[in-house]
N, CA, C and O atoms as a CHARMM CRD file, in Angstrom:
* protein
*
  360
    1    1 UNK  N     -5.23200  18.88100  22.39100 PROA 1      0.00000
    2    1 UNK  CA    -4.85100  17.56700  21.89400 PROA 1      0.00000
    3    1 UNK  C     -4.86100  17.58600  20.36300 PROA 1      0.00000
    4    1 UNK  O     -5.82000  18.19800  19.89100 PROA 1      0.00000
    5    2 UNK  N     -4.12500  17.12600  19.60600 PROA 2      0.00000
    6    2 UNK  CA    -3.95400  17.14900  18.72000 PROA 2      0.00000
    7    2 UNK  C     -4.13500  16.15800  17.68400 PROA 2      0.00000
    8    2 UNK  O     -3.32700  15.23800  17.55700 PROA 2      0.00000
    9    3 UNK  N     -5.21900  16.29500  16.87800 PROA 3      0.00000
   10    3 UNK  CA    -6.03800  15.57400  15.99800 PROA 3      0.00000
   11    3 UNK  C     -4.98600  14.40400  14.69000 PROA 3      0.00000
   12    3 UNK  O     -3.90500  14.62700  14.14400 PROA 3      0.00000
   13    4 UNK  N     -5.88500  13.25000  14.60200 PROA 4      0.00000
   14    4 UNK  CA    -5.12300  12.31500  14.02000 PROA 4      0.00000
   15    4 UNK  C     -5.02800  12.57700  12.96400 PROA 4      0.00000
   16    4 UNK  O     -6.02900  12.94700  12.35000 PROA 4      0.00000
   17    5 UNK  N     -3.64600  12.47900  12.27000 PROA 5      0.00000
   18    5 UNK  CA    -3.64600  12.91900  10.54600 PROA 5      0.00000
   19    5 UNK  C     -4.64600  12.10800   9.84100 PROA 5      0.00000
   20    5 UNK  O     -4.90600  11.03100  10.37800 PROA 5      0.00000
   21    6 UNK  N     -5.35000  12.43500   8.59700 PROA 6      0.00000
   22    6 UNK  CA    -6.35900  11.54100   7.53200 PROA 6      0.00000
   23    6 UNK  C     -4.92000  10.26500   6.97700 PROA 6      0.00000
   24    6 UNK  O     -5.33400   9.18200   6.56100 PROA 6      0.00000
   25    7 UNK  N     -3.93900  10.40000   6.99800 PROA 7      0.00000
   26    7 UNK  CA    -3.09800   9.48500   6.14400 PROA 7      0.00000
   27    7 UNK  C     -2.97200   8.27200   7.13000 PROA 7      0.00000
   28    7 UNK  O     -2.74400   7.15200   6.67200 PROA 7      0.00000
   29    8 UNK  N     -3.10300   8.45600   8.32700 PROA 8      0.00000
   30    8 UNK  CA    -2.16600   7.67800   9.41100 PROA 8      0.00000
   31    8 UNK  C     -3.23400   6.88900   9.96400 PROA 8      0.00000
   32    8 UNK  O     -3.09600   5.84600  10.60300 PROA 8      0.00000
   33    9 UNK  N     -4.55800   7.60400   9.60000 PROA 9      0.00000
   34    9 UNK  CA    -6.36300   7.01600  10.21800 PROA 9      0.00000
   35    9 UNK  C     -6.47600   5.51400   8.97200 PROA 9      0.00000
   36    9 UNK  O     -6.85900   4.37400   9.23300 PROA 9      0.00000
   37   10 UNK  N     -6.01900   6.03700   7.71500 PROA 10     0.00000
   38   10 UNK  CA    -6.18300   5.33500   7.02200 PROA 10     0.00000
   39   10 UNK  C     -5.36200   4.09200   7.28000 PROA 10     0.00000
   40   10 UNK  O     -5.88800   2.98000   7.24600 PROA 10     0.00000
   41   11 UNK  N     -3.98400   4.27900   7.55700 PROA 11     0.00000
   42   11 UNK  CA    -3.33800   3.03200   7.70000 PROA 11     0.00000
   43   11 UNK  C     -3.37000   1.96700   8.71500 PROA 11     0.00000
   44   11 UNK  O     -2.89400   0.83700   8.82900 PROA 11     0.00000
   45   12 UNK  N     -4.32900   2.98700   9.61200 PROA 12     0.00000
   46   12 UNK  CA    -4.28600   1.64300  11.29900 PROA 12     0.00000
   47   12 UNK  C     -5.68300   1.41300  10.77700 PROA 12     0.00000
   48   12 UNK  O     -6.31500   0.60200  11.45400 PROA 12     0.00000
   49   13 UNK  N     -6.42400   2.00300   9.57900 PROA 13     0.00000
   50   13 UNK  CA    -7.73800   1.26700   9.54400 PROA 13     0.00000
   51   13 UNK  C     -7.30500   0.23900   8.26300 PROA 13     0.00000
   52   13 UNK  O     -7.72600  -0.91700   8.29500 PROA 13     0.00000
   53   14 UNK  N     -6.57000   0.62700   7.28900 PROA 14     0.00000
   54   14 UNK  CA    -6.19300  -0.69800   6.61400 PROA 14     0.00000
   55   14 UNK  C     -5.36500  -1.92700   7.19600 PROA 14     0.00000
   56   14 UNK  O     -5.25400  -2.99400   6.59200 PROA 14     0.00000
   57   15 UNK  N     -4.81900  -1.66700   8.39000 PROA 15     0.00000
   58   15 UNK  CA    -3.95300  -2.42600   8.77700 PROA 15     0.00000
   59   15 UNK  C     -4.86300  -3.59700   9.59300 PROA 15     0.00000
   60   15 UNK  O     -4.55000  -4.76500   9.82500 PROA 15     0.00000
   61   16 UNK  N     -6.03800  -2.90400   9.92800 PROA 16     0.00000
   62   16 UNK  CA    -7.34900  -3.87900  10.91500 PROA 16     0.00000
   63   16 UNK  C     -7.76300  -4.89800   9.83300 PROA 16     0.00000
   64   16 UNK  O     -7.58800  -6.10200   9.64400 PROA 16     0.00000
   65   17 UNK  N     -8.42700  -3.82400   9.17100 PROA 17     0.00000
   66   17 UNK  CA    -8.72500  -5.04100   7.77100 PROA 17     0.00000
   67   17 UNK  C     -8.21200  -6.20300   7.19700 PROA 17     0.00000
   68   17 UNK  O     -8.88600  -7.21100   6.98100 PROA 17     0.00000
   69   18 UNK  N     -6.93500  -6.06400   6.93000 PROA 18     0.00000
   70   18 UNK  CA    -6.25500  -6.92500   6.39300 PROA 18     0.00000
   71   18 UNK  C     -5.55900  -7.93000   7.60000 PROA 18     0.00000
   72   18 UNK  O     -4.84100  -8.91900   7.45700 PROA 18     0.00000
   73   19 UNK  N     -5.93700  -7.43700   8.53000 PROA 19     0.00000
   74   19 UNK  CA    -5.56500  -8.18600   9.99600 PROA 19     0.00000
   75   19 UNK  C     -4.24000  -8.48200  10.22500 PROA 19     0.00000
   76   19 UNK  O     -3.78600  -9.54800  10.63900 PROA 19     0.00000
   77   20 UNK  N     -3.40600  -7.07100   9.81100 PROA 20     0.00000
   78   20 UNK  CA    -2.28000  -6.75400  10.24900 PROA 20     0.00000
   79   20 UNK  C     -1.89400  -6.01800  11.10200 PROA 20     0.00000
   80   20 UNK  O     -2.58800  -5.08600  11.50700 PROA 20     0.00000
   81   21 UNK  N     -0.44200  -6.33700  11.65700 PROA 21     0.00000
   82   21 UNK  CA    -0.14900  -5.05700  12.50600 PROA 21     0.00000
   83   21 UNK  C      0.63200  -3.69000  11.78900 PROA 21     0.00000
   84   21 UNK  O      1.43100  -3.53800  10.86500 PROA 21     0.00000
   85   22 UNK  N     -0.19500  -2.64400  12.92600 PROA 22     0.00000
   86   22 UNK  CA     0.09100  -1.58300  12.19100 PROA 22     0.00000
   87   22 UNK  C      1.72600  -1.56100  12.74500 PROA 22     0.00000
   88   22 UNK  O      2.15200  -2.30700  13.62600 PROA 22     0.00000
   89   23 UNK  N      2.61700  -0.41800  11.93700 PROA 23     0.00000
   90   23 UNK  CA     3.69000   0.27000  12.39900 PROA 23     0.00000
   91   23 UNK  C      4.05800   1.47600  11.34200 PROA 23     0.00000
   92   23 UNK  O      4.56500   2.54500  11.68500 PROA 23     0.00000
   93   24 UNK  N      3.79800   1.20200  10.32400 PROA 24     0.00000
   94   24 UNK  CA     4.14500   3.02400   9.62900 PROA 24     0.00000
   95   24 UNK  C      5.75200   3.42000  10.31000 PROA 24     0.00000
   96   24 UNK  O      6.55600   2.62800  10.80100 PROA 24     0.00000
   97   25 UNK  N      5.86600   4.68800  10.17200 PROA 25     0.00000
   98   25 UNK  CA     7.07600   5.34500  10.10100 PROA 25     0.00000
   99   25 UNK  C      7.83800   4.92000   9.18700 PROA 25     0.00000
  100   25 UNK  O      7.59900   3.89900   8.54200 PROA 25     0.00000
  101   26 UNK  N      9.08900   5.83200   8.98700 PROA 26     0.00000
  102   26 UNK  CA    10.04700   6.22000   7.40000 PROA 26     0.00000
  103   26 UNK  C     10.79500   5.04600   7.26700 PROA 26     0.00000
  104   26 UNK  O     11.66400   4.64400   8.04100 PROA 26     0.00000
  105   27 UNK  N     10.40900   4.53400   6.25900 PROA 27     0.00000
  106   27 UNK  CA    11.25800   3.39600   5.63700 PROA 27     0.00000
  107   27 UNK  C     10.38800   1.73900   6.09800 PROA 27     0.00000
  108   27 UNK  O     10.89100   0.70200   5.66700 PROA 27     0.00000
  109   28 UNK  N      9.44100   1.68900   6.74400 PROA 28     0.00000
  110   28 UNK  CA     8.72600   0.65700   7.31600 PROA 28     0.00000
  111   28 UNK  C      7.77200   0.34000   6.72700 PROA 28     0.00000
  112   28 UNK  O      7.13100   1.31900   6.34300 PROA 28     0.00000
  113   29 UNK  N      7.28000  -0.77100   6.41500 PROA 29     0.00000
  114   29 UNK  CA     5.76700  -0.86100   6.03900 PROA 29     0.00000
  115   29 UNK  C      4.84900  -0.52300   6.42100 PROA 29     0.00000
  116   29 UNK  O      5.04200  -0.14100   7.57600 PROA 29     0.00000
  117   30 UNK  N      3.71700  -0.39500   6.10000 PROA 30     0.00000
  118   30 UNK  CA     2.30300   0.39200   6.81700 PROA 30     0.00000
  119   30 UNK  C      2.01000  -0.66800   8.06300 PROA 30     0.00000
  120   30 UNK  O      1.74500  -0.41900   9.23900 PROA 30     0.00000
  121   31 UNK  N      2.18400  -2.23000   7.22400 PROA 31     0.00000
  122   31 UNK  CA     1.31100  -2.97000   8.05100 PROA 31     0.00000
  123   31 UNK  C      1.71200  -4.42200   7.78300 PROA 31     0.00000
  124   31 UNK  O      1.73800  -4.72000   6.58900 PROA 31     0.00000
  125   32 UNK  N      1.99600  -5.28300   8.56200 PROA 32     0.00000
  126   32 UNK  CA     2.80600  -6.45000   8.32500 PROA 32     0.00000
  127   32 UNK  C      1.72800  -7.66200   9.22200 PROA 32     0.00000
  128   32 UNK  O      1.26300  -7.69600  10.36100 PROA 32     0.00000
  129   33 UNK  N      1.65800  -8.52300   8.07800 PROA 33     0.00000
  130   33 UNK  CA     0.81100 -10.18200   8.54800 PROA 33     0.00000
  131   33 UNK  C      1.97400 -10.92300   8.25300 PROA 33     0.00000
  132   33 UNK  O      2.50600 -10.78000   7.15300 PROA 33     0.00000
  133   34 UNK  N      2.55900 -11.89900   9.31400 PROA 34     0.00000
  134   34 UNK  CA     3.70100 -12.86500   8.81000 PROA 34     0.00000
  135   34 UNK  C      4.77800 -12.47800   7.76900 PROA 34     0.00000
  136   34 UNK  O      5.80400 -11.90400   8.13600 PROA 34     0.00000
  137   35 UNK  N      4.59800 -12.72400   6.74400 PROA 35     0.00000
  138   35 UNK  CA     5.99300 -12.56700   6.44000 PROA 35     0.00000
  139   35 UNK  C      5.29600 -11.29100   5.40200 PROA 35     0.00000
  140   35 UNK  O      6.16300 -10.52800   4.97700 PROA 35     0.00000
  141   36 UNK  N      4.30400 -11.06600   5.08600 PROA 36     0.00000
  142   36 UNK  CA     3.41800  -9.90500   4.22200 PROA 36     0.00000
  143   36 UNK  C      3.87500  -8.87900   4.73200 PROA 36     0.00000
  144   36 UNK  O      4.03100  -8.68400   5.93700 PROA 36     0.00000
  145   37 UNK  N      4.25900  -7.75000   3.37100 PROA 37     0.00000
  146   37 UNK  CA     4.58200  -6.51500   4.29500 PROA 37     0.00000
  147   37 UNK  C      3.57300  -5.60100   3.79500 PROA 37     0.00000
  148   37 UNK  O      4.09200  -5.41200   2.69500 PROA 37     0.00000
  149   38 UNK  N      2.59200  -4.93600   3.77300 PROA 38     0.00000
  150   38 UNK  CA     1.56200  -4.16300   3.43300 PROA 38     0.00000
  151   38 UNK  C      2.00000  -2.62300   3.11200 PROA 38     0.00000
  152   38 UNK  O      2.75600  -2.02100   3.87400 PROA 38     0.00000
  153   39 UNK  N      1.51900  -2.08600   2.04000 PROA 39     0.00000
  154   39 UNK  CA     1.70500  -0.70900   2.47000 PROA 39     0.00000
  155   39 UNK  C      0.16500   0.32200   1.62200 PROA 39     0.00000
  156   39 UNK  O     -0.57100   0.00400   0.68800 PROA 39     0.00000
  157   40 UNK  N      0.20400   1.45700   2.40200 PROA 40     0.00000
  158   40 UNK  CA    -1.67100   1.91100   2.64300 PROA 40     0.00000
  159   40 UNK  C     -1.40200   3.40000   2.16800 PROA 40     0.00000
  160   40 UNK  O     -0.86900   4.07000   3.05200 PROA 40     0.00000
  161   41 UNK  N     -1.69100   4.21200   0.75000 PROA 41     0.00000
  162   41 UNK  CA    -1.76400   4.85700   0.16000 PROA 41     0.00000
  163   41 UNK  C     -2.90300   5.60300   0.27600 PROA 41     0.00000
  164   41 UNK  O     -3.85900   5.02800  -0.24300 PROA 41     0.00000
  165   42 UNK  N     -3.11600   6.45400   0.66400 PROA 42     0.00000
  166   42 UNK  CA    -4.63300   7.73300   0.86200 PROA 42     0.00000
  167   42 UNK  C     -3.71700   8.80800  -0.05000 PROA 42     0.00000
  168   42 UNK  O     -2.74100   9.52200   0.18100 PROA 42     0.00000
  169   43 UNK  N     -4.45400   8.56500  -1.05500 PROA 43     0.00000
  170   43 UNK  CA    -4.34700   9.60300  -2.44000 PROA 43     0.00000
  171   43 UNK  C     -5.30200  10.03700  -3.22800 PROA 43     0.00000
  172   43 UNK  O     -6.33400   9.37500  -3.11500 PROA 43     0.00000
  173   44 UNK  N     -5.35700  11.02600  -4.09700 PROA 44     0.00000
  174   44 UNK  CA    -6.90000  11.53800  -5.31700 PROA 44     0.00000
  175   44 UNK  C     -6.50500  10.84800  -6.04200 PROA 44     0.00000
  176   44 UNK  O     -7.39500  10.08400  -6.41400 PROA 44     0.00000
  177   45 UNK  N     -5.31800  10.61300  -6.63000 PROA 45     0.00000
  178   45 UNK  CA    -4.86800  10.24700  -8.20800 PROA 45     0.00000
  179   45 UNK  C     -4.44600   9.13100  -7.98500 PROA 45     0.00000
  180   45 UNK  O     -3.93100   8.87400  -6.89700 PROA 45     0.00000
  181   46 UNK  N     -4.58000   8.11700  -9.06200 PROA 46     0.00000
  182   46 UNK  CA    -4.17400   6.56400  -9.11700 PROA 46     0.00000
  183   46 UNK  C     -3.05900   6.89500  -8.83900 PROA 46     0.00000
  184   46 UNK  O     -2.72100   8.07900  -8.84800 PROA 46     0.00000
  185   47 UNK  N     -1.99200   5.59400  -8.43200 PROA 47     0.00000
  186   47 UNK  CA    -0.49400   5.27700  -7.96000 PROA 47     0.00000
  187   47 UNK  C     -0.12100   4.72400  -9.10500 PROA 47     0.00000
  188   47 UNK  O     -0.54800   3.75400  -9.73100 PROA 47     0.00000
  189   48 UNK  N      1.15200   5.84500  -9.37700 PROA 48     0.00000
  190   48 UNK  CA     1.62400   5.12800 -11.10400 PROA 48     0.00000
  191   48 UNK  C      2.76900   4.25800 -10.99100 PROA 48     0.00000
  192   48 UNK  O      3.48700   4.00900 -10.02300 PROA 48     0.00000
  193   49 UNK  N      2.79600   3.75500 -12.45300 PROA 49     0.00000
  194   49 UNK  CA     3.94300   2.32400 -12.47400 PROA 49     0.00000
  195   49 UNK  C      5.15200   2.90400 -11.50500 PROA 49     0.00000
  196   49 UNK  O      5.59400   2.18100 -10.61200 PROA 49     0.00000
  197   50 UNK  N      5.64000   4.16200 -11.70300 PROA 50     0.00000
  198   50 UNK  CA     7.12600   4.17900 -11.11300 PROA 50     0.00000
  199   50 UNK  C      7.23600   4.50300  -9.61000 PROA 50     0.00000
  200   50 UNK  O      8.31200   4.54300  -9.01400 PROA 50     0.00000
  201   51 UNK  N      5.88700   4.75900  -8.97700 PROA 51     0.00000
  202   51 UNK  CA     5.38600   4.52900  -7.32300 PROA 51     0.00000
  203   51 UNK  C      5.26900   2.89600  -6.82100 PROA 51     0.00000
  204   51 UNK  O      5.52000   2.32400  -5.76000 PROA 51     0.00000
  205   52 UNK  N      4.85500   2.54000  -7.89200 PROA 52     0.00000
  206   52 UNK  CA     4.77900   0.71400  -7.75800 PROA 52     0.00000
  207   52 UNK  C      5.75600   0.46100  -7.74500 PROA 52     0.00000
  208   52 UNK  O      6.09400  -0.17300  -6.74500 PROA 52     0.00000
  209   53 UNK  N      6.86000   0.76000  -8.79800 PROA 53     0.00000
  210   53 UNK  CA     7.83100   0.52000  -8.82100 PROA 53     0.00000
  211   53 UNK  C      8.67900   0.15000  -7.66100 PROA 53     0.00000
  212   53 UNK  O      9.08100  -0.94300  -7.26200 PROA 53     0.00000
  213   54 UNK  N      8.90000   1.80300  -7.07300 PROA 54     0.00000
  214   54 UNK  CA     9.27100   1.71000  -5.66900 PROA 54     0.00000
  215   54 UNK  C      8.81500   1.40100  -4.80800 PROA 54     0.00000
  216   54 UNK  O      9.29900   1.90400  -3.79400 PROA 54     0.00000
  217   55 UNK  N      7.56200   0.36200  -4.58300 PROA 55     0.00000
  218   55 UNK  CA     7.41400   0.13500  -3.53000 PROA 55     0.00000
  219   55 UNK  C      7.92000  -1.45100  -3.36000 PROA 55     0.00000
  220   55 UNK  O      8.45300  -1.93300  -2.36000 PROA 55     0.00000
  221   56 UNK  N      7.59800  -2.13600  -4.64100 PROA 56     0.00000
  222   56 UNK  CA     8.01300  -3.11400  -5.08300 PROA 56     0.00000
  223   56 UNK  C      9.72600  -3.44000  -4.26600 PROA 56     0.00000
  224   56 UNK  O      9.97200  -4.33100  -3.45400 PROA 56     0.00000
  225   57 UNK  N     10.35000  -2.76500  -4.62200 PROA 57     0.00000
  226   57 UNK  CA    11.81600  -2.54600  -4.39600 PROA 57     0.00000
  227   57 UNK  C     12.27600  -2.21400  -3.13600 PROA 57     0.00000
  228   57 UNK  O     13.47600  -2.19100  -2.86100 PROA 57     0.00000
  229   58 UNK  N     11.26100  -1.91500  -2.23900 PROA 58     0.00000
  230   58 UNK  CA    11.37200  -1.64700  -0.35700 PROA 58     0.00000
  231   58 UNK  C     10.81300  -3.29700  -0.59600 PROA 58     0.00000
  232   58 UNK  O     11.50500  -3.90300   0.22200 PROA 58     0.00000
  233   59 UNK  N     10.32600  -3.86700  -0.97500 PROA 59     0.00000
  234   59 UNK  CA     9.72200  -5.40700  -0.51100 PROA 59     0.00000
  235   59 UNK  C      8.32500  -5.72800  -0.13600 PROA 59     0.00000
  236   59 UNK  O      7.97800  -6.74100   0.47100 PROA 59     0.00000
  237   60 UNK  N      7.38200  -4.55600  -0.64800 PROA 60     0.00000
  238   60 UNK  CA     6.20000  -4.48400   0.02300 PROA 60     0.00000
  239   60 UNK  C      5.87600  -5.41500  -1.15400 PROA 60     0.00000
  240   60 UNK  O      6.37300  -5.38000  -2.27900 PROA 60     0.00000
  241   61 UNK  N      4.52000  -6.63900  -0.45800 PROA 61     0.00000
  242   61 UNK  CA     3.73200  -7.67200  -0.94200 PROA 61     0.00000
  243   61 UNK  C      2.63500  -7.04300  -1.49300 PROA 61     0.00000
  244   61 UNK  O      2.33500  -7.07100  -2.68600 PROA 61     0.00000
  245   62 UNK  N      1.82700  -6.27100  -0.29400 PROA 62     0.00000
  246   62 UNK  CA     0.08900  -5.72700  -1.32900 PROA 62     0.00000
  247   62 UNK  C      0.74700  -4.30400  -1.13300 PROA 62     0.00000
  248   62 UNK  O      1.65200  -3.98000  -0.36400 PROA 62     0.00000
  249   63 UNK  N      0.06500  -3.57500  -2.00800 PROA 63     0.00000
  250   63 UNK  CA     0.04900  -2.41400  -1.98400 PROA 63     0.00000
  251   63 UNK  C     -1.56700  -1.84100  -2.04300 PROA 63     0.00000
  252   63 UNK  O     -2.32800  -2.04500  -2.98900 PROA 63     0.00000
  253   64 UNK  N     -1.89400  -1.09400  -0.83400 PROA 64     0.00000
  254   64 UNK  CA    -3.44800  -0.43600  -1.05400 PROA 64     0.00000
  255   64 UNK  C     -3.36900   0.88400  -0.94600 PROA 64     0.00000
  256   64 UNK  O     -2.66800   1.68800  -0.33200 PROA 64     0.00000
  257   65 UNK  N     -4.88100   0.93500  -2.21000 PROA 65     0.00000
  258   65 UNK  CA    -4.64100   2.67700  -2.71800 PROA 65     0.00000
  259   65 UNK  C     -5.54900   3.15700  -2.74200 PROA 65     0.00000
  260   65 UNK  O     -6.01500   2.67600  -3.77500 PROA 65     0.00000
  261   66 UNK  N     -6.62500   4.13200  -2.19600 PROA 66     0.00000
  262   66 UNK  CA    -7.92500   4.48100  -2.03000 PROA 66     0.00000
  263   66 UNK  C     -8.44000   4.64800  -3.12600 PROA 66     0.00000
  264   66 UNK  O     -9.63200   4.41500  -3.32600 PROA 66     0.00000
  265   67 UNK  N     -7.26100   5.27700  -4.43500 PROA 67     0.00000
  266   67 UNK  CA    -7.50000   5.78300  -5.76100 PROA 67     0.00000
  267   67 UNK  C     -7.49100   4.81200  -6.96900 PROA 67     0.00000
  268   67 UNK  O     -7.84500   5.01900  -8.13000 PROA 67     0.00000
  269   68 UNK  N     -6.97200   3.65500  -6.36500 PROA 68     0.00000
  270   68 UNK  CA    -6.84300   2.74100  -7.12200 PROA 68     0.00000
  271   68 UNK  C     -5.16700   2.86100  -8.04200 PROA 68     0.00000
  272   68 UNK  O     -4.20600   3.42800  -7.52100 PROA 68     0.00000
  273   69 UNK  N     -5.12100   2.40100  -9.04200 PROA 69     0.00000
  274   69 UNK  CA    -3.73600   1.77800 -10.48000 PROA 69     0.00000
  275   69 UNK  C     -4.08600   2.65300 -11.47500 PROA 69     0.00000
  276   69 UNK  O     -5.21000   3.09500 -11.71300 PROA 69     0.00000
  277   70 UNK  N     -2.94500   2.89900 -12.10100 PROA 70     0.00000
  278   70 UNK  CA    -2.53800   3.49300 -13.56600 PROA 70     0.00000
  279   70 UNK  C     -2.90400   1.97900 -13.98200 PROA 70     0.00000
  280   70 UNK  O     -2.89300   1.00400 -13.23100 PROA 70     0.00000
  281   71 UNK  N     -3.24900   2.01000 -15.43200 PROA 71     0.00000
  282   71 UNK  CA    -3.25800   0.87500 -16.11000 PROA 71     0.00000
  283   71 UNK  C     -1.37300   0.33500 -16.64900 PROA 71     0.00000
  284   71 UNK  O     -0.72700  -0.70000 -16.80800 PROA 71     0.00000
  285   72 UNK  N     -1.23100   1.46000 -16.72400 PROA 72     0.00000
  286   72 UNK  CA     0.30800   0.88500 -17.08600 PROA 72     0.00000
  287   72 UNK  C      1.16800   0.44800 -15.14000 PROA 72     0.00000
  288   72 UNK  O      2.39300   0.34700 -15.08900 PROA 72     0.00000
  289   73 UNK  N      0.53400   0.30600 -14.15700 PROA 73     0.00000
  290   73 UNK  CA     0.68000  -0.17000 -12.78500 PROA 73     0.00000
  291   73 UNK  C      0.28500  -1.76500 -12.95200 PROA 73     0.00000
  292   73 UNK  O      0.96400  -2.75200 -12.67000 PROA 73     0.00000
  293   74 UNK  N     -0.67400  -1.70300 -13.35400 PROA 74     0.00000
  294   74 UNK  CA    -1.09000  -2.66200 -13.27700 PROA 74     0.00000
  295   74 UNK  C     -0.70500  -3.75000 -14.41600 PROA 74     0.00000
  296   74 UNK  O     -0.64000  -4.96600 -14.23300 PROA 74     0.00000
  297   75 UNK  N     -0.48100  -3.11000 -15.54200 PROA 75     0.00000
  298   75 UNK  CA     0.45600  -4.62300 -16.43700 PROA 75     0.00000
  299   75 UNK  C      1.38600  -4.70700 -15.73500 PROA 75     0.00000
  300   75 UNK  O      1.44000  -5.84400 -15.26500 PROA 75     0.00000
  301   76 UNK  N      2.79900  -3.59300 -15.14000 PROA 76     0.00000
  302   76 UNK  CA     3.59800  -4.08400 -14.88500 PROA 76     0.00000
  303   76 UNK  C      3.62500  -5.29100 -13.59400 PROA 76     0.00000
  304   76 UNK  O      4.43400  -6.21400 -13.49800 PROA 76     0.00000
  305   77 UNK  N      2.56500  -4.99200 -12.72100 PROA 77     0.00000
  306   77 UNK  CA     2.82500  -5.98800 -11.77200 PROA 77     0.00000
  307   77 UNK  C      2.33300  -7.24800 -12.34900 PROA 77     0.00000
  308   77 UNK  O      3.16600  -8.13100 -12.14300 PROA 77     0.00000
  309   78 UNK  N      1.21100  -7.71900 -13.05200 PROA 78     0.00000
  310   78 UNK  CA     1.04100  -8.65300 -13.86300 PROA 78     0.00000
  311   78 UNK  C      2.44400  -9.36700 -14.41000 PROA 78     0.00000
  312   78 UNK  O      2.54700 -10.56600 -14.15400 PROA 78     0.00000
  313   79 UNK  N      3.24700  -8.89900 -14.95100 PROA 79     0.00000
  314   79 UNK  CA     4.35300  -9.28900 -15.98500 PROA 79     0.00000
  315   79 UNK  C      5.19500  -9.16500 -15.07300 PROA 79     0.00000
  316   79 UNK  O      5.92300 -10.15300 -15.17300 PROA 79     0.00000
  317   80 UNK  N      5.57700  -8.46300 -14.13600 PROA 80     0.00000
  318   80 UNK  CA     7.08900  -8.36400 -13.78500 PROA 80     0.00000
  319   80 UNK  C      7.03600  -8.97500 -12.22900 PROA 80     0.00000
  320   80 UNK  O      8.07800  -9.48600 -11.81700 PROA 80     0.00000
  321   81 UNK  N      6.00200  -8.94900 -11.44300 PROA 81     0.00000
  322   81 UNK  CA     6.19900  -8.85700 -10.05000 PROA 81     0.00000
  323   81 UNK  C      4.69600  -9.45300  -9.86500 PROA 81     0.00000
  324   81 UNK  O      3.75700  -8.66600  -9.75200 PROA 81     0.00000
  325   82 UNK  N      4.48900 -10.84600  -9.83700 PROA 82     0.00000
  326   82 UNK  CA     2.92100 -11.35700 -10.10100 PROA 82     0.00000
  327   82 UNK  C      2.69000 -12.26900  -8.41100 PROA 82     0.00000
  328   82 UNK  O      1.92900 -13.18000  -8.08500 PROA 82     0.00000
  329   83 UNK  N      3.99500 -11.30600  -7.46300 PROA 83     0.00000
  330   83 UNK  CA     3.62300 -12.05300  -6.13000 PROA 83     0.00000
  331   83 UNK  C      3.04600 -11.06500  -5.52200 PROA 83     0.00000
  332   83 UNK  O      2.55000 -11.33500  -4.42900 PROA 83     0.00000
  333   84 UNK  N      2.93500  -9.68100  -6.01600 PROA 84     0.00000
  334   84 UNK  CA     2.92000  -8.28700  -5.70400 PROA 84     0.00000
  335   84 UNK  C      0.96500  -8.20500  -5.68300 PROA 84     0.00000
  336   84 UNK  O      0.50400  -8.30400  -6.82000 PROA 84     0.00000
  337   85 UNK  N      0.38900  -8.11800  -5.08000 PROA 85     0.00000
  338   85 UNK  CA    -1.42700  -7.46800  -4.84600 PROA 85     0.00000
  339   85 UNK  C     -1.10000  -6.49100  -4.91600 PROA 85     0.00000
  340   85 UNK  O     -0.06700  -5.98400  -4.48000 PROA 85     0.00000
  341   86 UNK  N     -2.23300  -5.89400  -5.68800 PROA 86     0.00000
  342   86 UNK  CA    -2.42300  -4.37800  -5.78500 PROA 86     0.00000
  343   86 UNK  C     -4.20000  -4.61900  -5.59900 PROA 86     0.00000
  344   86 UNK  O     -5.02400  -4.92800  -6.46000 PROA 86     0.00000
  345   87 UNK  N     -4.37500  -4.36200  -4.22900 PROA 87     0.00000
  346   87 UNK  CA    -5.63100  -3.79500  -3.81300 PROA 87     0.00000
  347   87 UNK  C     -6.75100  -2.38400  -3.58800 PROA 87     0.00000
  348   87 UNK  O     -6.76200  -1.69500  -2.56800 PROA 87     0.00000
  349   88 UNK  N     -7.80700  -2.13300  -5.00200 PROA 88     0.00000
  350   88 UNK  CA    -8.00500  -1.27100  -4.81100 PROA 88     0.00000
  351   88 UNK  C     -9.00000  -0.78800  -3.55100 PROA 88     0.00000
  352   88 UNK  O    -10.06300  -1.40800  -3.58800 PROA 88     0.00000
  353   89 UNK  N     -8.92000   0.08700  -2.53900 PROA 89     0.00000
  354   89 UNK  CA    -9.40100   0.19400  -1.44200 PROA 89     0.00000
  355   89 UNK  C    -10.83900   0.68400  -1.93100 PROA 89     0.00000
  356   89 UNK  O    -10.82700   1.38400  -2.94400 PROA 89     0.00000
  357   90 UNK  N    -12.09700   0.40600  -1.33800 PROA 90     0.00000
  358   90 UNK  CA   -13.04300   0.78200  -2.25000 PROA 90     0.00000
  359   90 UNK  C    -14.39500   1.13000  -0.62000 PROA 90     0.00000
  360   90 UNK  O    -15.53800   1.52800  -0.84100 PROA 90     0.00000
């Protein structure tokens, strides 16, 4: 039997949390509450502005990141996109 990836553990466990449903796969959000579309990042290195960027631009609402924001991530969603959460997973 074949063991659950660490990326995919993370997203049906962020998806509980935030008391969403999970669904993942290519091009989908991690995890969707009503009209919220979630998406669940298991990374070492902060998620920089031009990863925000794009996620921003698929339509995702929070974005969670085990590693947390670039500081230049985090002005831009401040200034440009201030409907956008950026939750650091902790």
């Amino acid at each position: 039997m074949a063991r659950q990836k660490k990326w995919r553990s993370f997203e049906k466990r962020t998806a509980r949390k935030h008391r969403g449903r999970h669904l993942g796969g290519p091009g989908e959000p991690d995890y969707v509450r009503g009209n919220t579309q979630g998406e669940a990042k298991q990374r070492q290195k902060p998620l920089t502005k031009a990863e925000v960027m794009a996620e921003c631009r698929k339509g995702r609402n929070e974005i969670v990141c085990n590693a947390g924001f670039t500081e230049s991530a985090i002005n831009y969603v401040r200034r440009y996109r201030p409907s956008v959460k950026l939750i650091p997973h902790r």
